[in-house]
Structures are given as structure tokens and as C-alpha cells.
N, C-alpha and C positions, 0 to 999 in steps of 0.2 A: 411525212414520209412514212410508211407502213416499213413494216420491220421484213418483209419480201425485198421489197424494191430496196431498201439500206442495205442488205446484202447482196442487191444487183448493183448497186453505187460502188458496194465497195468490192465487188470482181471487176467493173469495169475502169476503176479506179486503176486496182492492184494491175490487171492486165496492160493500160495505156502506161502505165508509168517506167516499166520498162520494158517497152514495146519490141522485141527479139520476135526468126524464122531458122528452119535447119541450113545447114550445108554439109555437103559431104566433101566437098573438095578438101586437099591436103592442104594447110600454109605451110611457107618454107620461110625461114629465115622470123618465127615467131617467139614472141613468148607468151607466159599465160598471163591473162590480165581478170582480174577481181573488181567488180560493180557491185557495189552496197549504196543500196536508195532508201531513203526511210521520209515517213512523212505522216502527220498525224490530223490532218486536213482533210474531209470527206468531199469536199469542194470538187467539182469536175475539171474545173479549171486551177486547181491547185498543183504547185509544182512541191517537187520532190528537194532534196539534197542531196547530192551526187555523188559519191566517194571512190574515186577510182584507184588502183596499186598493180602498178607490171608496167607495162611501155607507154602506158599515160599514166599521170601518178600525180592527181590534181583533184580538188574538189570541184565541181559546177551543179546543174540544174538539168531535171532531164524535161523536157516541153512534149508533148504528148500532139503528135501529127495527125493522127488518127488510131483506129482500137490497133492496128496491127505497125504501127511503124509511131519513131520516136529519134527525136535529137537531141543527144546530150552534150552539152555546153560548159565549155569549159576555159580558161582564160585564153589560154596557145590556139584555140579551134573547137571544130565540134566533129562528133563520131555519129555517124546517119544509123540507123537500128532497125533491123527488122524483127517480129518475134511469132511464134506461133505457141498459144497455149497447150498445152497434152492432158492430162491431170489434172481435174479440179474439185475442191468437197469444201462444203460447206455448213456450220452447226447454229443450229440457235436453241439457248434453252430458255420457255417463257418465261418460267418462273423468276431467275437468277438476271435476266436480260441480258444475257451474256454469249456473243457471237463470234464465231471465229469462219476463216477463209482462210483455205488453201490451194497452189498451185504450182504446177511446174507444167516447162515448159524448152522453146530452144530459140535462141536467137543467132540473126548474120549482121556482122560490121558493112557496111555495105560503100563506105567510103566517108569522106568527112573535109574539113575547111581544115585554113592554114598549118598550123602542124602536122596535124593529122590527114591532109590532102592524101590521097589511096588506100588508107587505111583497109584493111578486110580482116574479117575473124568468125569465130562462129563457139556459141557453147551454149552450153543449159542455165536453167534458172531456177528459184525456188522463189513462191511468194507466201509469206505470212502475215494476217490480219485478224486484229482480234477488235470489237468494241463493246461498249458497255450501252444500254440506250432499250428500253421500252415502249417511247412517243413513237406513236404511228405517224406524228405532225413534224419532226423535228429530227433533224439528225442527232445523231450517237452524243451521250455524254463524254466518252470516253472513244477516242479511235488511234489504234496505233498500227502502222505498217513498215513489211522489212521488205524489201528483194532483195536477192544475190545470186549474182552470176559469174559463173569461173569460165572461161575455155581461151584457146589462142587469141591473139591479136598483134599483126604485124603490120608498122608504120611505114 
């Protein structure tokens, strides 16, 4: 894997894994909920760990549905996601082989299973990704990735 395409692995990565869209509409009756995913896996098909706090407050897995939509799973249910990236920069330095990716972005709750059955919400995201890795044949020595996302969500 060339050190181009390891940085497109790992936006495409960073972007499916928590797959958020805008909303403008108002929620009523919400509160704010916090998404931390973290994952050190360059894998396409690698899942995250899911850390959720506010009106779900559960760890699960987020499954990557496609580049712009995502289900994260969780014991009680799952919450359906949609996301649209805004903001993206990327660095690689040869010498050092040391790469970073960034992103933001916004995503909508768009509904979800058992617990969370109508769930809807909507907020911004931030992704950071750093790896360490030279081989143009191989992925990253070294990968590690954060998202976080804050905004409403009512059950």
C-alpha cells in the first residue's frame, strides 16, 4: 500500500466509522449525547469501539453501512447515523514516516431498534488520525484513531 492510498485508507476509514449528515430542525424534549470511537485497525472492515454518555450511556460497535451512513450497536438497540464530512487536511512527513488526518464534520440520528426505536438528533464531529508506516507494501506500523461527536439526541 503506497503511502497516498494509506492516507486515503485512512480518511476513508476515519469518515465510515462515524458515518453522520446536517439537520436544521429543532429537538424538543432532548439532551446532549457524546460519541467517542477509537480504533487502531487500518482494516476496511474493521469496527470501532463505541463509547457513548447522555441519553444512551452504553458502550457498543459502530458497523460502517456505507461512506456516508453508519449503525452503532449497542446492548438495548442501535442508533441509524447519517454524516456529511466539511473540513478535511492531511500531512505526511517522508523522512519521519509519520502521518496525520483530520476532519470535521455533522451528522443526524436518523432513528434506531429497541431502545432506542425514534430516536433523532443531530451534531458535529471531529476525526483525528495519526500513523507511523514507510512501506508502500504494507500498512502503518503504528495507526491510531479518535472521533467525537457532541450535539442533541432524543429517545
Amino acid at each position: 500500500m503506497n503511502i497516498r492510498r494509506s492516507i486515503a485508507v485512512i480518511g476513508a476509514v476515519a469518515v465510515g466509522m462515524l458515518g453522520l449528515a446536517a439537520s436544521s430542525a429543532a429537538d424538543t424534549g432532548s439532551r446532549n449525547e457524546h460519541f467517542v470511537a477509537l480504533q487502531t485497525s487500518t482494516a476496511q472492515n474493521a469496527t470501532s469501539t463505541l463509547i457513548a454518555t447522555g441519553p444512551v450511556h452504553a458502550r457498543g460497535t459502530d458497523v460502517q453501512i456505507s461512506n456516508t451512513k453508519d449503525k452503532f450497536v449497542f446492548p438495548k438497540g442501535t442508533l441509524n447515523i447519517l454524516h456529511k464530512a466539511g473540513h478535511s487536511k492531511n500531512a505526511f512527513d517522508k523522512v519521519t514516516c509519520y502521518g496525520t488526518f483530520t476532519e470535521t464534520g455533522t451528522y443526524k440520528v436518523t432513528g434506531g431498534t429497541g431502545a432506542y426505536k425514534g430516536a433523532h438528533g443531530h451534531g458535529s464531529y471531529t476525526v483525528k488520525a495519526s500513523f507511523v508506516g514507510c512501506s508502500q507494501t504494507s500498512p502503518p506500523d503504528v495507526f491510531m484513531l479518535e472521533i467525537n461527536a457532541f450535539g442533541p439526541l432524543a429517545l
